[in-house]
C-alpha positions in Angstrom: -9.3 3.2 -6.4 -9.2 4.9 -10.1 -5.9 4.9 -11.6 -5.7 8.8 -11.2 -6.1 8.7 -7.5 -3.5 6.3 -6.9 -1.0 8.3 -9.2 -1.6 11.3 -7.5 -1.1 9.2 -4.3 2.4 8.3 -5.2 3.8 12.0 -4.4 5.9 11.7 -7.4 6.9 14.9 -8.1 6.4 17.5 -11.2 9.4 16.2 -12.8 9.1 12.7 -12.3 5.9 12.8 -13.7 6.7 14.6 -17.1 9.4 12.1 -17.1 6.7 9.5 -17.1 4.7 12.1 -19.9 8.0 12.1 -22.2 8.0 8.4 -21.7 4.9 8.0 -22.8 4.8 10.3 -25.5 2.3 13.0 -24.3 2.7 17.0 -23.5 5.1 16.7 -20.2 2.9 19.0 -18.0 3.9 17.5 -14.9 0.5 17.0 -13.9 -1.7 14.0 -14.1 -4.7 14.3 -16.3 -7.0 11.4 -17.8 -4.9 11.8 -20.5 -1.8 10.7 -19.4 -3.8 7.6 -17.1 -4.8 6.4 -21.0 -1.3 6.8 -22.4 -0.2 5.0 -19.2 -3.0 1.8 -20.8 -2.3 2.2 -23.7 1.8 1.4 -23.1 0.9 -1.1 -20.5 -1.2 -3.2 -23.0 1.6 -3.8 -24.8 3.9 -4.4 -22.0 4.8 -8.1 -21.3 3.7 -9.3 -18.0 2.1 -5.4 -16.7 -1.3 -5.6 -15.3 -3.3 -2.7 -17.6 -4.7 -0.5 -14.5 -3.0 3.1 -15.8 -1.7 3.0 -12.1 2.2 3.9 -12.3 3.6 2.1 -9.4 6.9 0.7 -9.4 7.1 -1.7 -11.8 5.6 0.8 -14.4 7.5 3.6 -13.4 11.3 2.1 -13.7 10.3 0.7 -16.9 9.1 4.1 -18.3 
């Protein structure tokens, strides 16, 4: 499953996911786009012990 279909599987909400947007540094739209799955890579490249998928379960979204 791509990173952006399991992120939009996650019924996170408008806000939760411009939370994840500020967190990351990108325009907090709300939405998901390809650009926020690369941001999402990008910070989980440097992120001890996170597998680099640009899914935002869990893990990845209490750490954002």
């Amino acid at each position: 499953m791509s990173a952006l279909s399991y992120n939009h599987k996650q019924n996170y909400s408008r806000e939760q996911i411009a939370t994840i947007q500020r967190g990351l540094g990108v325009p907090a739209d709300g939405l998901w786009s390809a650009q926020t799955v690369d941001a999402v890579i990008r910070w989980q490249r440097v992120q001890p012990g996170f597998v680099v998928d640009g899914k935002v379960g869990r893990q990845t979204f209490a750490a954002l």
